[in-house]
N, C-alpha and C positions, 0 to 999 in steps of 0.2 A: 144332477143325477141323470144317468142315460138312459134311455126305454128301457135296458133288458133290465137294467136294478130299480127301475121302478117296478118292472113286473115282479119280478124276485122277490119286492120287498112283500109282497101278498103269500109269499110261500112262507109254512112254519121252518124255522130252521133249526138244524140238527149240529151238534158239536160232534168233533173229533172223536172224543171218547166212544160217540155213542152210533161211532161208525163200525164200530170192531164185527157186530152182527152180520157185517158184509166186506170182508176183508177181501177175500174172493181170490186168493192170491195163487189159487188155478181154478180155472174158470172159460168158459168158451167166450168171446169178444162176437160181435155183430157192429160194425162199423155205415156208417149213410154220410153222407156231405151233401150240404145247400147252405144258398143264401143268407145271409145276414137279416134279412128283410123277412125272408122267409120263416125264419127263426124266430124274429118278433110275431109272426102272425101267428103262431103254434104256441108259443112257449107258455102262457098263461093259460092254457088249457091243460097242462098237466100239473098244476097245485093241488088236483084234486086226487090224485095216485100218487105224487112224491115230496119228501121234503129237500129243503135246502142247506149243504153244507155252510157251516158259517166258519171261517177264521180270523181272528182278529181282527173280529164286525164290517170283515168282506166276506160277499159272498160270488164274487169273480178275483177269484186269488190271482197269484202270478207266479209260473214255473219256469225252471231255468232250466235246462239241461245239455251238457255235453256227450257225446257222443262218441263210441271208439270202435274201428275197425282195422284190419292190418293191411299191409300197404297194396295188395290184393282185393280189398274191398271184399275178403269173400261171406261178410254177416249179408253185404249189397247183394252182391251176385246168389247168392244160397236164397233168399227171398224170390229174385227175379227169376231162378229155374224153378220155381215152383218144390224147390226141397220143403217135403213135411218134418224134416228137424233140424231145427235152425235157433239160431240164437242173436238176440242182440246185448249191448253193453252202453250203459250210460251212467253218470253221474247227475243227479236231478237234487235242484233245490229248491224245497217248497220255501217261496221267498218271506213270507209273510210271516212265518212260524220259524225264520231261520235253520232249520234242519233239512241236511243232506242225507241222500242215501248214493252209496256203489250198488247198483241193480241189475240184474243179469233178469231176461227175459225170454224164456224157452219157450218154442214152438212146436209141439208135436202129437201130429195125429188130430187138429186141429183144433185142442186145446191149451191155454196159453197158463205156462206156470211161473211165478216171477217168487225171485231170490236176491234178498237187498242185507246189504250190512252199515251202519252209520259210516258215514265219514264226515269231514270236517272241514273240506273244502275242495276246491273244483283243482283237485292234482293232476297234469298231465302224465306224472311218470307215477307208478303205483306203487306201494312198501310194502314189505313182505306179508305180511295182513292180505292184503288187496289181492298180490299173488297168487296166494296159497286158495284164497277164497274162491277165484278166477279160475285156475288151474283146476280145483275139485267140481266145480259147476260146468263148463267148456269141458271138461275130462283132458286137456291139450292145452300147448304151454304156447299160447297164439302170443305175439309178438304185435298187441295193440299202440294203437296212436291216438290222438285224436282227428276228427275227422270233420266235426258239425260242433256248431252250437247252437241252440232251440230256445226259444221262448215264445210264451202263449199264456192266455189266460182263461182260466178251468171254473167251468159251472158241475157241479157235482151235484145230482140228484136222486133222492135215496127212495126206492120204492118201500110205502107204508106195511105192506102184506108179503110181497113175492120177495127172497134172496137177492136183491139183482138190485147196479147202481147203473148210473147213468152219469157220461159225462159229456160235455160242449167246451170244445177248443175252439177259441178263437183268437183274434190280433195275430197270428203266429208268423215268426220268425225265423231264418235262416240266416248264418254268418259263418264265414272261417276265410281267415287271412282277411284279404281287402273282397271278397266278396259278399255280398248283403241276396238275398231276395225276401220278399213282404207277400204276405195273403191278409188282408183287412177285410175284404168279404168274404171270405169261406169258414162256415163252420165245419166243425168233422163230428159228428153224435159217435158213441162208441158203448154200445149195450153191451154191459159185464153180467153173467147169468152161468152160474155151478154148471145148469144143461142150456140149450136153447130151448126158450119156451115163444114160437111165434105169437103167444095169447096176451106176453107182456101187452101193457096199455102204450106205452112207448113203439113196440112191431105193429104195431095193430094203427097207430096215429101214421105211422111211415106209408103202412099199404093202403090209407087212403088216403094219403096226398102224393103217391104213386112215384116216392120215394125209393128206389132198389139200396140193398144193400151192395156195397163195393169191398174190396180190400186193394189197401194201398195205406201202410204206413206213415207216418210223419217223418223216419227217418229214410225210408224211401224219396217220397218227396224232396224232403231236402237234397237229399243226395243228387238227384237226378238234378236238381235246378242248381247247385253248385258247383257238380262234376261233371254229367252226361255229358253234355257235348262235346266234349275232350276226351274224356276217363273211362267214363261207362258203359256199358251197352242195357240201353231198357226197351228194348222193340215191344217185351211183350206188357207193357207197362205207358205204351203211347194214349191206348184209347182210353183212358181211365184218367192219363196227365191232361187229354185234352182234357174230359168232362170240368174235374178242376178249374183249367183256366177260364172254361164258358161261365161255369160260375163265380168265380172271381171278378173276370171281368162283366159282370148282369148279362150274360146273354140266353141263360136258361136260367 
């Protein structure tokens, strides 16, 4: 057993079912990233504000996801000019529970709204279903591909009193075609909350280990360590990649 599931195994855990009270499925996001290390030093002091998701008696699950943009990249670009309405597309499979969703991921006005319909498997080309779905969410008949594929494994923590989940990505992975990149030290924390409330015990643990919040995506990221240096332009998105790699590679 590795430190963080031993620490976890001290949290009460919470099943699926009994997540519906916090679906959150628009919601304001608050994102931080640190250390692996640093994450062990914290993370057993919040057992006492939240519980722990459990799936088929893990509680560091493992998620898949594919990733679509059109050959313009402009879900990438619409992020990187700072458009407040914006969209992403992915297929994700929660691996452990076997079920996929097709999930469209709206950005606007600085709140985030997500729209998922089942699917059945990681399709690159989409059937009329997927279309139609697509086309009424996008409102626009985009001409997606695939683009990324993602994998990471999610600690999910459920506050006891306040609305608001809490999750920790880690192992996370980047692939498409013969290119690979790894983050093995970086976690990503991503506070889900109806409003922002800086009183969470979760904002309040950040601002006194002098933690800032950041925004930078995972499909960001990827993108930019897949493609940038060819494809993309992310100038405004450098100092934030660096923070990243300081942390990945221990140097903050």
């Amino acid at each position: 057993m590795s430190k963080i599931e031993t620490i976890l195994h001290e949290f009460k855990p919470i099943s699926l079912a009994e997540m519906d009270r916090v679906k959150l499925m628009n919601r304001t996001d608050t994102k931080f990233a640190f250390s692996i290390q640093k994450f062990i030093e914290f993370l057993g002091s919040l057992n006492q504000f939240y519980d722990v998701l459990e799936i088929e008696k893990t509680r560091t699950p493992h998620y898949e996801s594919l990733y679509f943009d059109d050959d313009q990249f402009t879900f990438f670009k619409d992020h990187h000019n700072g458009k407040t309405n914006r969209f992403k597309v992915r297929i994700r499979k929660y691996v452990e529970s076997e079920i996929l969703f097709l999930e469209i991921k709206h950005k606007f006005k600085g709140r985030t709204d997500k729209k998922r319909i089942p699917t059945k498997a990681f399709d690159e080309a989409f059937d009329e279903k997927q279309r139609q779905f697509l086309t009424k969410q996008l409102q626009s008949e985009n001409q997606l591909v695939p683009t990324m594929w993602n994998s990471f494994q999610r600690i999910t923590l459920i506050n006891r009193t306040l609305n608001e989940r809490l999750t920790f990505d880690f192992n996370i992975n980047f692939h498409h075609q013969n290119t690979e990149r790894n983050f093995n030290n970086l976690v990503i924390a991503e506070l889900k909350q109806e409003t922002l409330n800086r009183n969470s015990p979760f904002y309040t643990l950040m601002k006194n280990q002098q933690i800032r919040p950041y925004r930078l995506s995972k499909y960001c990221l990827g993108s930019i360590e897949l493609y940038g240096r060819n494809q993309l332009k992310f100038n405004r998105f450098k100092k934030k990649l660096l923070h990243l790699k300081k942390i990945e590679n221990d140097i903050i």
